[in-house]
N, C-alpha and C positions, 0 to 999 in steps of 0.2 A: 646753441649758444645765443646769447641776450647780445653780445658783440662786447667793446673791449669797456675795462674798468670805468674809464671814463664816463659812458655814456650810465653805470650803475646808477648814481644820485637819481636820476630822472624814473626810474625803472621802479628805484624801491618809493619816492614820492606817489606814484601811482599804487599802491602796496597799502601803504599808511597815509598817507596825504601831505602835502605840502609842508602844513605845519610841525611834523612832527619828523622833518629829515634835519640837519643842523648838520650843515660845511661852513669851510671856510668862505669860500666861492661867494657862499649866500649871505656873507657878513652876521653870522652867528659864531664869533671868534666868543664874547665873554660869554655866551651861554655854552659855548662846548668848555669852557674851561673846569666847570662841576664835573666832567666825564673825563676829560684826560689828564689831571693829574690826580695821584694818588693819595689818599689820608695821610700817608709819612710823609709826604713831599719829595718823597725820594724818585720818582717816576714818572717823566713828564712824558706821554705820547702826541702822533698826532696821528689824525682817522682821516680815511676820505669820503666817511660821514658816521653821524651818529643816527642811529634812526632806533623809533620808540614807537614801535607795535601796540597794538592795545586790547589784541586777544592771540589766543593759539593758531588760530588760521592763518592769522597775518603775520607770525612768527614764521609759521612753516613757509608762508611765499616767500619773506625775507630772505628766508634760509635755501632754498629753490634757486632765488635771483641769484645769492652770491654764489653759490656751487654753479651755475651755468655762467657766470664771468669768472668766475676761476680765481675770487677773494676771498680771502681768509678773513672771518669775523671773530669778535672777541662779546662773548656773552658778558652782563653787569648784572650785579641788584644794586646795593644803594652804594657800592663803592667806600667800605670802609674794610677792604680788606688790608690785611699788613706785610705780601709778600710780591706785591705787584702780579697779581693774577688778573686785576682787573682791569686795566689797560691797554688800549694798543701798543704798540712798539713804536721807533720816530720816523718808520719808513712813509707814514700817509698812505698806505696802499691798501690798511684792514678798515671793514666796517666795525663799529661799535655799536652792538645789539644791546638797550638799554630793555629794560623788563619791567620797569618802575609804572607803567601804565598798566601791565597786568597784576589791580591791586585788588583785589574783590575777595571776598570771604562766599564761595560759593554755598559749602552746604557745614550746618553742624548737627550732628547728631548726637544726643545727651545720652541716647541709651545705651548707642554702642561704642560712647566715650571715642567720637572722633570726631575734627574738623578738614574740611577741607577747601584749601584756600591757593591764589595764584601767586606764583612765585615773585611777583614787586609785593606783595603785601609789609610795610613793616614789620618787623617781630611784634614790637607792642600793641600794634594793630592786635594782633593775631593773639593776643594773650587779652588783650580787653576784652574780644569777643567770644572766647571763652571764660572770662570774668563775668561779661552781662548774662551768662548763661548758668553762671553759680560753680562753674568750672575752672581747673587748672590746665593753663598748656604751661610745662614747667621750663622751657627751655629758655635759660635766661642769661645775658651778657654785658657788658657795659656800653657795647653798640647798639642794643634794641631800639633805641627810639630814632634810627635812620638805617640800620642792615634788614635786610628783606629776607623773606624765607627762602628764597632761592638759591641764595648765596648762602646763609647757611645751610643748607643741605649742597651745595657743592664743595662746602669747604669740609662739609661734616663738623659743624660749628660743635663746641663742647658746652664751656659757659660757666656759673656757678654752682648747676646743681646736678652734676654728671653725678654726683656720688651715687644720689638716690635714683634719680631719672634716666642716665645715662646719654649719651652723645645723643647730636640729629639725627644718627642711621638709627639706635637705636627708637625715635619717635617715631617712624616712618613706616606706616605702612602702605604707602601707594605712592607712583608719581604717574605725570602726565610729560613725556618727554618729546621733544622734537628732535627726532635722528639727521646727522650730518646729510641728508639724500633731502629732506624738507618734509619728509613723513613722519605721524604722530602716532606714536603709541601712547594710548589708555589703558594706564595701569592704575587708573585710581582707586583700589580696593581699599575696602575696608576692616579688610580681613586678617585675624591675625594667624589665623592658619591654613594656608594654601599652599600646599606642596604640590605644582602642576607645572615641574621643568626648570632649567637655573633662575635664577633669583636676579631678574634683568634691574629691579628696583638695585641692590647693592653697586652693583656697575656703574650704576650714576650718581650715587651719593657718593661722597669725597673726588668725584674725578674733574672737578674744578675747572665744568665746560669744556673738555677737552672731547668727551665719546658722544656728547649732547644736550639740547639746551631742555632745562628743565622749565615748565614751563604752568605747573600746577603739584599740587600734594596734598595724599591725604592724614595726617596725623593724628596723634595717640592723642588723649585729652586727660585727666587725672579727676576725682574732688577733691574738692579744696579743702586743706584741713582747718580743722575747727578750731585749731589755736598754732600762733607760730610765735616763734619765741626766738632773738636774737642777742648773742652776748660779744662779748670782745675780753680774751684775757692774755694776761702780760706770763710770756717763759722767759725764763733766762738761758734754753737751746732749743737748736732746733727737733735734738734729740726728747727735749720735752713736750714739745709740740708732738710729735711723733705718738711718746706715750698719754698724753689726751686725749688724741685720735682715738689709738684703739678702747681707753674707758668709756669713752663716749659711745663708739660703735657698741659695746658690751651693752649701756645702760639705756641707751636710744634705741641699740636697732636701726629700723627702717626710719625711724622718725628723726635721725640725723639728716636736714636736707642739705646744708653746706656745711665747709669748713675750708675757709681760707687762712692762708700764714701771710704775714709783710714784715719784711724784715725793717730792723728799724731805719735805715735811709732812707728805705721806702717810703714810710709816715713823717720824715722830714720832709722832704720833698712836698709834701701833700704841704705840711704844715708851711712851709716859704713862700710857698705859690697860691694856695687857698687858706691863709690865716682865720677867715671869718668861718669853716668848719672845728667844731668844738671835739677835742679828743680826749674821751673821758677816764683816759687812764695813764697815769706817767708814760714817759719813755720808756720804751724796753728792750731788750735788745733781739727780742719775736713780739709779736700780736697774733690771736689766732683771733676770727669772727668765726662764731660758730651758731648755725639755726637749725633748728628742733620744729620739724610740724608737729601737731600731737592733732588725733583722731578723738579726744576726749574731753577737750574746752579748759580755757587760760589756768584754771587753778590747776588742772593734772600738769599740765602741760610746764606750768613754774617751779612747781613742787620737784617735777625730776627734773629740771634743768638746773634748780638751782643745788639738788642732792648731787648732781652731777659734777658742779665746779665745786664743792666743799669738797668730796673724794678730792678732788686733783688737787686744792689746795692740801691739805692734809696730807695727802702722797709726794708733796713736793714737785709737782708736775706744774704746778700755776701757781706763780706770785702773788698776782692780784686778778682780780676780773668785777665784771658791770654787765643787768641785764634790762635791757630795754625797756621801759614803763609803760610804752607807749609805742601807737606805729608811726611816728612822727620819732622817736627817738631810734627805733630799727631801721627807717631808712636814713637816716643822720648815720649810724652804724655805717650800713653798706655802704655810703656816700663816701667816707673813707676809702673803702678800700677801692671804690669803683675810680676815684680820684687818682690814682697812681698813675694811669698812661699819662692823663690828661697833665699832669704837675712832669711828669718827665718828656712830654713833648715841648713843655713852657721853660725847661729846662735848656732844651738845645738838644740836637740830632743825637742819639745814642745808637749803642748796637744789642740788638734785641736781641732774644732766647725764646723758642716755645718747647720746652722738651721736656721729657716725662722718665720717667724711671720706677720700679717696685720701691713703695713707701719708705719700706724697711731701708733702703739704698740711701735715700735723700739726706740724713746726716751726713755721712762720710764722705755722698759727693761733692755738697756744698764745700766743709771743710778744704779735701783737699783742691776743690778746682778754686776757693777762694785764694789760697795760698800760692797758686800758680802763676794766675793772674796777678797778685800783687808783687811778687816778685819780678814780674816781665815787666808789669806798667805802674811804677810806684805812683801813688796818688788816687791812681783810678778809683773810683765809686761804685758800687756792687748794687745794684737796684734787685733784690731778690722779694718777689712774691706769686702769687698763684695758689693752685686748687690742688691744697696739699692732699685732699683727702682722696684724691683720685691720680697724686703724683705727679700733677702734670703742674713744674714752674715756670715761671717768667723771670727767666736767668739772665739780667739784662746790664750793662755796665757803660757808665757816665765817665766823661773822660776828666783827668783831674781838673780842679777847679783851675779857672782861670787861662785852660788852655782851649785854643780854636777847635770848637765840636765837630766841622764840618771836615777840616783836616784831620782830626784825631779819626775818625771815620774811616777816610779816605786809605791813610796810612795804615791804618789798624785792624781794620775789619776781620781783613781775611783768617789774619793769623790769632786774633782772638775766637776766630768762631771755629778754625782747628785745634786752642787749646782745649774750648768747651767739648766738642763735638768727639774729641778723642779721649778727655775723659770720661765720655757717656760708656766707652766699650765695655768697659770693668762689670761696669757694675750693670750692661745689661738693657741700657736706656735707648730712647731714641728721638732724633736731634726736630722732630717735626709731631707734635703732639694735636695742636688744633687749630693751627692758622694754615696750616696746608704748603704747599710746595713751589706756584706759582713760577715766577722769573726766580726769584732772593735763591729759592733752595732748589733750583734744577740741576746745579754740579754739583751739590753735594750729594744730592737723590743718585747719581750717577756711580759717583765715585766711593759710596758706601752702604748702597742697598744691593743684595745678591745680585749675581750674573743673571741665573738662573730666573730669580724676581723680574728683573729689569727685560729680559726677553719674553717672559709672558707678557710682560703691561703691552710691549709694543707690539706685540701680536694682538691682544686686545683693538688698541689704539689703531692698527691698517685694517681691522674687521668694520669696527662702526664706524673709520673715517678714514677712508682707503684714501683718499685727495686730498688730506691734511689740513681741511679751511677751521677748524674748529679749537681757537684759543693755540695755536701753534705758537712751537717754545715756551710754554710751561709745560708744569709736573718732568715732561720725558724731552 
C-alpha cells in the first residue's frame, strides 16, 4: 500500500509531474471545472484530483497508484458524453483519469487501410489524418471536433454514417488497454482475421471504462469516394420517410452513406436559435438529409441521386427536395441537422431519448408514443430526429412553452422515460442505442435488461475489476 488517499496527489504528481495533477488544495478550482461538469449540465462532480498522463506507461502507474490506495478512478476523453459516464460522483474521493494528452496519431497504413492512434486524439484529428492521406475514417458525429477516440470507442460511439460504416466496434480492429491491476495489453492488430481465443478487443469497446482504460486503437480506414452528393427532401410521414429509405437503399446500394429524419420542431428550433442558417426547403412536417458516395465521379454520382428523388417524387414518397451544388452547400445541409442538440440545449434543459428499434417499427412507435405523451403532458414539444437509416432516434421532449425546464425535468423525468421506455417493448426496441448507459441509464439497465444478461456483465465486471476502482456506478 502507497498509504491513505490523502497522501495519492503527491504520489501520482510524481507519475505525471506537478503540472498536470489539478486539486482543489492547489488552487486549480476554475481549471478543474472543464472536467467535472458535464456537457448537459446535468452533473456536477468533485475529484480528489484530476491527473493527465501523457503516455501508456504513465497510465498504467496512475492506474497502479490508485488500486494500491484503494481509489476509484473515472476514465475521460474530451467529456461530451450525455449520460454522465464521465465524471466523478460529489464524494471527492475518485481520481479523474483525463486521456486528452494521449493525442498522437502513431502509425497509418494506406495499404492495409488502417490507423492507429491514442485514445485523446480528437475524432477530427483522426479523420484529417486520414484525409491528408487521400483516405476515409468514416466515423462521424456532431461532437467530433472536441470527443476523442477513446471515448468513442467506450461508448461504441455510432454517428451519421453507421448505415454504411457501421458503429465504433465495428471500425475496430485493435486496442491498447490498461487493465484495472495497472497492466497493459497490446492488442493493437491490424488484422481483420485473427481467430486465436475470445475477442478481448469487444469486452472493452462499449464497456464505458468500467473492465479498463483504453488507452490506444487501431482502426479501419476506407477511400474516399470520388463524388458525395447530399440532398434534404420534405415527406409529409414518417411512413414516407421509411419508404425512401428503402428506394434509396434499392438504387444506391452501398453508396447510401447517410440518411437522417428531423421532425419539423426539430428545424424550428434550429430555425429560433440559429436564424442566420439558410433552410432550403419549406416547412414540413419530416425532412430527410440524405448522402450518396458514388465510386464513379460527380456526374454518375448526380445523375442517380437525382433519378433517385424524381422516383420518390413521383411515388408520392417526397413532396419536394434540393441537392447540394456545392461542398459549401452540403455542409450548410449537415449544419442543419447537426444544429439540433445545440438549438435544444439553447432551448432550456429537456429530456433526452437515444433508442433504436427495426425501421419497419419506427412509424407506429412514434405515432403511438407521440399520442401518449401528449395526452399526459398537454403542450409538451416532441424534438424527434436521428439516424433513421440505422433506426436509431433521438426521442427527446421540450416541456411546454413558457413553463420552468428545470422543474419540468425534475417533476417529469422519470415518468416520461417509462412511458417511452415501455413503449419500446411492443415493437422490440431498446431504450440505449449510442450514448451508452453511464449514471442517467444504470436503473433502467437493471430493471429491464435480462436476469440472466445482467449476471454475466457482473461476472465479467469482478474478473477484470475484482476491487471495483474502475468508473464504479456506471453501466452496472
Amino acid at each position: 500500500m502507497i498509504g491513505p488517499a490523502a497522501a495519492l496527489p503527491d504520489v501520482l504528481r510524481r507519475i505525471v509531474g506537478a503540472g498536470h495533477v489539478l486539486t482543489v488544495e492547489g488552487g486549480d478550482d476554475r481549471a478543474l471545472e472543464a472536467y467535472l461538469l458535464d456537457w448537459r449540465r446535468r452533473w456536477r462532480g468533485r475529484a480528489l484530483a484530476v491527473v493527465r498522463p501523457g503516455s501508456t506507461a504513465e497510465v498504467a502507474a496512475v492506474v497502479r497508484a490508485c488500486a494500491a490506495a484503494g481509489t476509484a478512478l473515472v476514465p475521460q476523453g474530451g467529456n461530451t458524453g450525455l449520460v454522465g459516464g464521465g465524471v466523478p460522483d460529489a464524494s471527492g474521493t475518485q481520481v479523474l483519469l483525463s486521456l486528452q494528452r494521449l493525442n498522437r496519431v502513431r502509425a497509418l497504413d494506406a495499404a492495409n487501410l488502417t490507423i492507429t492512434a491514442e485514445a485523446g486524439c480528437v475524432l477530427h484529428h483522426v479523420q484529417q489524418a486520414a484525409a491528408d492521406a487521400g483516405l476515409l475514417f468514416p466515423l462521424s458525429l456532431a461532437a467530433e471536433g472536441s470527443c476523442t477516440l477513446g471515448g468513442n470507442l467506450a461508448t461504441n460511439a455510432g454517428g451519421t454514417q453507421v448505415l454504411r460504416f457501421g458503429n465504433a466496434r465495428e471500425l475496430c480492429l485493435g486496442l491498447e488497454v490498461v487493465t484495472a491491476e495497472g497492466e497493459v495489453w497490446e492488442g493493437l492488430s491490424g488484422l481483420r482475421k485473427d481467430n486465436t481465443g475470445y475477442d478481448l478487443r469487444d469486452l472493452f469497446v462499449g464497456s464505458e471504462g468500467t473492465l479498463g482504460v483504453i488507452t490506444a486503437a487501431t482502426m479501419k480506414l476506407s477511400p474516399q469516394p470520388a463524388a458525395t452528393m447530399t440532398a434534404l427532401a420534405a415527406c409529409d410521414t414518417l411512413a414516407a420517410c421509411v419508404e425512401l429509405l428503402k428506394l434509396a437503399r434499392t438504387r444506391l446500394a452501398s453508396g447510401l452513406t447517410g440518411f437522417e429524419v428531423m421532425g419539423r420542431f426539430a428545424l424550428d428550433l434550429v430555425a429560433r436559435h440559429f436564424p442566420q442558417l439558410p433552410r432550403p426547403l419549406p416547412s414540413a412536417p419530416w425532412t430527410v438529409l440524405l448522402e450518396h458516395g458514388d465510386t464513379e465521379g460527380v456526374a454518375a454520382a448526380r445523375t442517380r441521386f437525382e433519378a433517385l428523388l424524381g422516383a420518390a417524387i413521383e411515388a408520392g414518397h417526397v413532396a419536394d427536395a434540393v441537392v447540394a451544388e456545392s461542398l459549401a452547400q452540403s455542409r450548410s445541409l449537415w449544419h442543419l441537422r447537426e444544429s439540433i442538440p445545440l438549438a435544444q440545449s439553447e432551448e432550456g434543459l429537456n429530456i433526452k431519448h437515444d433508442i433504436s428499434l427495426p425501421v419497419s417499427a419506427i412509424p407506429a412507435f412514434v405515432e403511438r408514443t407521440d399520442a401518449l405523451l401528449l395526452a399526459r403532458f398537454p403542450g409538451a414539444r416532441l424534438v424527434n430526429f436521428g439516424h433513421l437509416g440505422d433506426g436509431n432516434l433521438h426521442y427527446n421532449l421540450q416541456c411546454p412553452e413558457g413553463d420552468d425546464a428545470r422543474r419540468f425535468l425534475e417533476q417529469h423525468e422519470h415518468e416520461v422515460n417509462r412511458i417511452v421506455f415501455d413503449a419500446l417493448v411492443p415493437f422490440g426496441g431498446s431504450f440505449s442505442a449510442e450514448h451508452g448507459i453511464g449514471a442517467l441509464k444504470r436503473d433502467e439497465l437493471a430493471a429491464r435488461k435480462s436476469p440472466v444478461a445482467l449476471a454475466l456483465m457482473r461476472r465479467v465486471k469482478a474478473a477484470l475489476d475484482p476491487a471495483g476502482i474502475l468508473n464504479p456506478g456506471r453501466v452496472l
